[in-house]
C-alpha positions in Angstrom: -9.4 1.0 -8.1 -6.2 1.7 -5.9 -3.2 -0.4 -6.3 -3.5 -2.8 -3.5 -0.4 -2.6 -2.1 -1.7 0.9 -0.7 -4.9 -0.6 0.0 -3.4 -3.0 2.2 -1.3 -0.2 3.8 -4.8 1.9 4.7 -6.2 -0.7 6.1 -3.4 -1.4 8.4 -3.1 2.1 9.2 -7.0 1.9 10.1 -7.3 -0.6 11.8 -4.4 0.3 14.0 -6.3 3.4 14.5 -9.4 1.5 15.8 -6.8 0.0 18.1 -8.0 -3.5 16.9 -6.0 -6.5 18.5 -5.7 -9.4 15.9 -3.4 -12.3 15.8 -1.1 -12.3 12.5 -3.3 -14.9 11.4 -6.6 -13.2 12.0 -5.4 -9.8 10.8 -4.3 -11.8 7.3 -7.5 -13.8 7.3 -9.2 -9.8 7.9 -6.9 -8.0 5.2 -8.4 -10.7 2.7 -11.7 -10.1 3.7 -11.5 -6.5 3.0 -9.7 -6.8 -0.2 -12.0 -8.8 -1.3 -15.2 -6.4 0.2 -13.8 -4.0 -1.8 -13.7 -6.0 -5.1 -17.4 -6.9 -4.8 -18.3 -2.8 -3.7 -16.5 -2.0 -7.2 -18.4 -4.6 -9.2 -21.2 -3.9 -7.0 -21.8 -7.6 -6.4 -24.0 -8.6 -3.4 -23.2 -11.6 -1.0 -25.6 -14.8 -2.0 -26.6 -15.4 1.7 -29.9 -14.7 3.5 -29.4 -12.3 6.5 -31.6 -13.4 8.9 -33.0 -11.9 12.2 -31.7 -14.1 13.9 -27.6 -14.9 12.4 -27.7 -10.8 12.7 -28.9 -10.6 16.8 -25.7 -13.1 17.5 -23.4 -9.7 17.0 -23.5 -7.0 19.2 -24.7 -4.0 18.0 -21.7 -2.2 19.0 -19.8 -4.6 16.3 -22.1 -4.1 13.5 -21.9 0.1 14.1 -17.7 -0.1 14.3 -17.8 -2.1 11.5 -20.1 -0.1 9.4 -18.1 2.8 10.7 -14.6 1.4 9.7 -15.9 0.3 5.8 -16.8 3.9 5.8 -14.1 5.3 6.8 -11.8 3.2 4.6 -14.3 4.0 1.6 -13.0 7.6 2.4 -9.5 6.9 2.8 -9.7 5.6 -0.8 -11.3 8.6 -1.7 -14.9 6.2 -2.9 -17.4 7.9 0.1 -20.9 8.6 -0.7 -20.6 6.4 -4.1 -22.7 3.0 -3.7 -24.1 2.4 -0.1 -22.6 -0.8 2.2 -24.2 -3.5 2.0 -25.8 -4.8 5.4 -24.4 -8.4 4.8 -20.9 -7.1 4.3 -20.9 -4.7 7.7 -22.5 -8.0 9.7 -19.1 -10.5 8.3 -16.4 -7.4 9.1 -18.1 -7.2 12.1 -17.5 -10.9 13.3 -14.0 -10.1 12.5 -14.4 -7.9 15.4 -16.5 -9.7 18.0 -13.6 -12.2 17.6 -10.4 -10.1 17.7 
């Protein structure tokens, strides 16, 4: 695992690059959200919630592919790409991060 003070500095850098707009609280509340993605990735711990049909259809689909697309991208940043697939529970909460930024 990368020291997270350079964790936190790729995912600033990233999300800059994805020209994301968050509040100082929202980007926080987002940086913890990630750190904490990436905890479970290592441990390769799955979220305990049921993904429904119908929670997933309340995020655009152009959310749920920027996220996927930004977890992968940061993945590579960290140099862990093509290691242990995304979970579809994790893409659909980074990507409310998004629908609400």
């Amino acid at each position: 695992m990368v020291d997270n003070n350079i964790v936190k500095t790729k995912i600033k850098a990233l999300s800059k690059s994805y020209h994301f707009n968050f509040s100082n609280v929202k980007y926080q509340v987002f940086e913890n959200h990630i750190l904490s993605f990436l905890e479970r990735y290592h441990r390769q711990e799955e979220l305990q919630f049921e993904l429904t049909t119908d929670l997933y259809s309340q995020i655009n689909i152009n959310y749920i592919n920027q996220a996927e697309d930004y977890l992968k991208a940061l993945l590579k940043e960290l140099g862990e790409i093509n290691q242990t697939p995304i979970n579809s529970k994790e893409v659909f909460l980074v990507a409310t991060h998004f629908a609400n930024c």
